[in-house]
C-alpha positions as CSV (number, residue, x, y, z in Angstrom):
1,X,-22.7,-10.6,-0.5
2,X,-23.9,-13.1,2.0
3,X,-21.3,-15.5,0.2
4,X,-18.7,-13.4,0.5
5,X,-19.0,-12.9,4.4
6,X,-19.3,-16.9,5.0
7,X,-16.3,-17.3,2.8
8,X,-14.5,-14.4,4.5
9,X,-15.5,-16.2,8.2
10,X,-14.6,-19.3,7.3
11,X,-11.1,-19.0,5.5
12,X,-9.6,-18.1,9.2
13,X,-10.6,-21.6,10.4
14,X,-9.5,-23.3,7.9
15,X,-6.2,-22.2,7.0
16,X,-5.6,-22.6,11.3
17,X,-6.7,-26.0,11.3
18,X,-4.8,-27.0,8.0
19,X,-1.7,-25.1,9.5
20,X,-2.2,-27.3,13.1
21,X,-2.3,-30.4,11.2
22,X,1.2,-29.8,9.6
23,X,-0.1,-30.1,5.9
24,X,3.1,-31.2,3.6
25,X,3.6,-31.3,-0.2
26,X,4.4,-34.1,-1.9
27,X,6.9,-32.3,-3.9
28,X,8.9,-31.2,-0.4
29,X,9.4,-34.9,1.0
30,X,12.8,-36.7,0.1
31,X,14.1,-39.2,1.7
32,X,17.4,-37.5,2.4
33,X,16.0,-34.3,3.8
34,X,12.5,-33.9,5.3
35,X,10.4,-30.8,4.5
36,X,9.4,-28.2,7.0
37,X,5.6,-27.8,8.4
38,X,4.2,-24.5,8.4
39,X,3.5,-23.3,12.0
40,X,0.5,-21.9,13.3
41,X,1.0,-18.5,14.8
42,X,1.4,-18.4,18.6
43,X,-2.0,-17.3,19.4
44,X,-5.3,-18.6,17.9
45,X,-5.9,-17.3,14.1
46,X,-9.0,-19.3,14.2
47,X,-12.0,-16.7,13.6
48,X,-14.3,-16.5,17.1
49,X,-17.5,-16.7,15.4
50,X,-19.5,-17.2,19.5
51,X,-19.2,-13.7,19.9
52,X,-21.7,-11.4,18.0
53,X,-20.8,-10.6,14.9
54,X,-20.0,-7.9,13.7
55,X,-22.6,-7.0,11.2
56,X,-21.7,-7.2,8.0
57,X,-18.3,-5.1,7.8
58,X,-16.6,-6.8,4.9
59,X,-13.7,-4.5,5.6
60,X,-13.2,-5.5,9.4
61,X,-13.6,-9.5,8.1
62,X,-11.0,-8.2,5.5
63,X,-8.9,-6.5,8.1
64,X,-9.2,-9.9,10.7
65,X,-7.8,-12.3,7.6
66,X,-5.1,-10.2,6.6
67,X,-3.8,-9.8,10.3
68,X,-4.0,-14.0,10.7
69,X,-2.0,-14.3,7.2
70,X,0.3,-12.2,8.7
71,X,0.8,-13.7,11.6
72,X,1.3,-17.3,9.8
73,X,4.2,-15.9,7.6
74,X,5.4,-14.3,10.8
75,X,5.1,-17.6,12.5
76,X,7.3,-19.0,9.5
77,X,9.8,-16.4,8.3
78,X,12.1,-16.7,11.4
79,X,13.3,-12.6,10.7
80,X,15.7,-11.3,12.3
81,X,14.7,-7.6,13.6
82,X,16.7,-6.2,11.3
83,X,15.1,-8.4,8.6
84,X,11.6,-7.8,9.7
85,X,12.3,-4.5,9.9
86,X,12.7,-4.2,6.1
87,X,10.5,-7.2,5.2
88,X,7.3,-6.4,6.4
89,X,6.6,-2.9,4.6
90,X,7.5,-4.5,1.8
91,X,4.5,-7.5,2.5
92,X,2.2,-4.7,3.6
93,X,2.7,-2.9,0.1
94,X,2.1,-6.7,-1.3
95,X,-0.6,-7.5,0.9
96,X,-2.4,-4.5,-0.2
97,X,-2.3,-5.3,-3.6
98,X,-2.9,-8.9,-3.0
99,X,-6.4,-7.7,-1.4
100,X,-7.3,-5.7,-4.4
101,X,-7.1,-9.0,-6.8
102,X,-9.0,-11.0,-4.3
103,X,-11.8,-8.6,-4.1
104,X,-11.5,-9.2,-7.4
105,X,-11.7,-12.5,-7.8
106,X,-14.7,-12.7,-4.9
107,X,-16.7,-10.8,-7.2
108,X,-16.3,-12.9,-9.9
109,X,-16.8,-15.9,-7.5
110,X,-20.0,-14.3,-6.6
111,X,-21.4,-13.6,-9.8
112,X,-21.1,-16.7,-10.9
113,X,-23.0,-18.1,-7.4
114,X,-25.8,-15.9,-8.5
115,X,-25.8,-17.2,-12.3
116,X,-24.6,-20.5,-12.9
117,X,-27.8,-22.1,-13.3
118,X,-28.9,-19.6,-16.3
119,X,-25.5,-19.3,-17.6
120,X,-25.4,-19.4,-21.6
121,X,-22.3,-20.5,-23.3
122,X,-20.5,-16.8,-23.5
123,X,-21.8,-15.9,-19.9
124,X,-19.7,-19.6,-18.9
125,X,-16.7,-18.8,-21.1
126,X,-16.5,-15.1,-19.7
127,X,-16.5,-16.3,-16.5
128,X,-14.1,-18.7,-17.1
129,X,-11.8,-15.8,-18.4
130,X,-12.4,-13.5,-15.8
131,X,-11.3,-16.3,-13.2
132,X,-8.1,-17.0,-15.2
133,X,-7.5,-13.3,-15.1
134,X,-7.5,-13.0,-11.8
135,X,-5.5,-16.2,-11.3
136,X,-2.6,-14.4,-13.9
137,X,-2.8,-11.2,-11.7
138,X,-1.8,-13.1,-8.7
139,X,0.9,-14.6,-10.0
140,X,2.0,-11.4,-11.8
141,X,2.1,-9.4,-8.7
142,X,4.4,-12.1,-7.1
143,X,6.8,-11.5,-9.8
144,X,6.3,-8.1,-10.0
145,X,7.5,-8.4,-5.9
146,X,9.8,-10.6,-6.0
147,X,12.6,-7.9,-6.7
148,X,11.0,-5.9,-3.8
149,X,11.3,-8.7,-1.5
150,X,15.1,-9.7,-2.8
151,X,16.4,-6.5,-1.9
152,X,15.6,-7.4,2.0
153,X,15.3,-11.1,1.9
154,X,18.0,-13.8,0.7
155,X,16.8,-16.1,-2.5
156,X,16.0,-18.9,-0.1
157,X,14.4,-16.7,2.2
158,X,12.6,-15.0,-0.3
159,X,11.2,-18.7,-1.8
160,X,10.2,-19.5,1.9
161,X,7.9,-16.7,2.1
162,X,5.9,-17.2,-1.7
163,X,6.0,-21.1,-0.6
164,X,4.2,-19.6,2.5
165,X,1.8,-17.2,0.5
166,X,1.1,-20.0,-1.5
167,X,-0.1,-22.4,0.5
168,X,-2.2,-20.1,2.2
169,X,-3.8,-19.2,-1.0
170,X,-4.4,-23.0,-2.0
171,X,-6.5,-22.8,1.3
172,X,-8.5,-19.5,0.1
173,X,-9.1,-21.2,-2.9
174,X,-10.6,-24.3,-1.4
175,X,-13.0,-22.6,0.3
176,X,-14.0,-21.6,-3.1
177,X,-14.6,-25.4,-4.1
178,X,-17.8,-25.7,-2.7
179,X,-19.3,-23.7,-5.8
180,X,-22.3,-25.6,-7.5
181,X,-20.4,-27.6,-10.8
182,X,-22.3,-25.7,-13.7
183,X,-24.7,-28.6,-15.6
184,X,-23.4,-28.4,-19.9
């Protein structure tokens, strides 16, 4: 659990201070037409960890990353009102689900935390599954969405905001990077 919270409060500062520096990828730059830079919401999304905290309300950590994710792709999706309008009950129906499966895959994160030194072989290759699982659900419930979101977005407008989502699960996931390596 005490993982889970520095994970939760640190995610915020990261994904603003990755978002500030402009990150590209490789795979957007051509010569003939540079890519765009993500921008970081108008106000601060970085996590004011000098106030008291506040106790350990995984929900309202929960709550405070969700809102900053938000605020990115709304930083990025340019809507018009009668765009956002449509678009954003349709990410708050994805976002929901998008917090079950990362609840999901924080547990797994964590159990493996508390057992990777006395792991066995089927404890490491159930974890290994579990992870994967979780990996496939995320990417299944973009798919599953992407309909939902092409009903009130246009394709390319619809590829900006999973390019969006993406990235700023490549930053969740590095803060998951710091786990021990297991030793074979």
């Amino acid at each position: 659990m005490e993982r889970r919270l520095t994970i939760m409060l640190l995610v915020p500062a990261i994904v603003a201070l990755m978002l500030a520096s402009g990150p590209r990828s490789l795979a957007q730059e051509s010569a003939s037409q540079p890519g765009r830079r993500l921008r970081p919401p108008s106000r601060s999304a970085i996590y004011n960890d000098t106030a008291s905290a506040p106790g350990p309300d995984l929900q309202l950590l929960e709550r405070d990353l969700s809102s900053q994710k938000k605020q990115i792709v709304a930083a990025n999706m340019n809507l018009t009102d009668t765009e956002a309008e449509k678009f954003w009950p349709v990410y708050d129906r994805y976002a929901a689900d998008l917090a079950k499966i990362y609840e999901a895959k924080l547990t797994v994160v964590d159990e493996y935390f508390q057992n990777y030194q006395t792991m066995n072989d089927d404890q490491a290759e159930t974890y290994l599954r579990r992870r994967a699982a979780v990996e496939q659900q995320v990417m299944q419930l973009r798919l599953k969405y992407l309909p939902e979101f092409r009903k009130v977005l246009s394709s390319r407008e619809a590829l900006l905001f999973f390019q969006i989502d993406w990235r700023l699960d490549l930053m969740i996931n590095l803060q998951l990077t710091p786990a021990p390596l297991i030793d074979p």
